[in-house]
N, C-alpha and C positions, 0 to 999 in steps of 0.2 A: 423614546419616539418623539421626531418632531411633525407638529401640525402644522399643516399649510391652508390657505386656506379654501384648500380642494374639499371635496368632503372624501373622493374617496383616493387621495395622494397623500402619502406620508414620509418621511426620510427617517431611516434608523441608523443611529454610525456604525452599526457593526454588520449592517448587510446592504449587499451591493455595493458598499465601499463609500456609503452612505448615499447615494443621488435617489432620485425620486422612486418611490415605484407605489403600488397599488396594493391597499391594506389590505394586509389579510396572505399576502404573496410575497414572490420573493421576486416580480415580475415587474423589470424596471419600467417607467414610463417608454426611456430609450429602445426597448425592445417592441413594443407594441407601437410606435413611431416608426419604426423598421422596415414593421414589416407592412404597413400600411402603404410608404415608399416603393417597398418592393413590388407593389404592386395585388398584396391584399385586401381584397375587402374588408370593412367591418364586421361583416357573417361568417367568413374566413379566417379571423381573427381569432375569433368567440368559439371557432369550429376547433381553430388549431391549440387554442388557450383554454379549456371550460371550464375553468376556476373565473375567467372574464364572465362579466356581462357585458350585453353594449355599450349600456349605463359608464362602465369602467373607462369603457376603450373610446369610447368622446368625448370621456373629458381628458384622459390622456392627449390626446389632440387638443385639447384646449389649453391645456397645461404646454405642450409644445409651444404655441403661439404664444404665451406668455412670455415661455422662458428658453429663446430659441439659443438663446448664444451658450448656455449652460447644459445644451443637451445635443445640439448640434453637432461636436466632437463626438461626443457617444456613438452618434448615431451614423455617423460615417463611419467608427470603428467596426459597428457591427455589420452595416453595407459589406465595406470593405472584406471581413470575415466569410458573409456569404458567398461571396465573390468569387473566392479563393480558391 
């Protein structure tokens, strides 16, 4: 596991093909960045996700804003996905 220094963001190289996602989950940052685009709420989120807390899914947004060039691909792929 690597530590970032989210408290609740971690990267594992053997899941998710190593990009960020939320301890404890298999739930990329990229996914919950998604789906808040798509037009999700944060209660919507938590509703659709309940292994989330809020707690999770704000700083996943915050972690976005950090590190938009690194998750911005992801997160068009999976737009694009739903889209489809």
């Amino acid at each position: 596991m690597i530590a970032t220094s989210y408290r609740y963001i971690v990267r594992h190289a053997g899941v998710r093909s190593g990009n960020a996602i939320i301890e404890g989950t298999r739930i990329g940052v990229h996914d919950v960045v998604a789906m808040i685009r798509t037009g999700c709420s944060v209660d919507e989120v938590v509703t659709s996700l309940p292994r989330l807390t809020r707690a999770q899914v704000y700083e996943s947004l915050a972690y976005y804003e950090d590190h938009q060039d690194e998750l911005e691909p992801l997160i068009a792929a999976q737009i694009a996905e739903l889209d489809a």
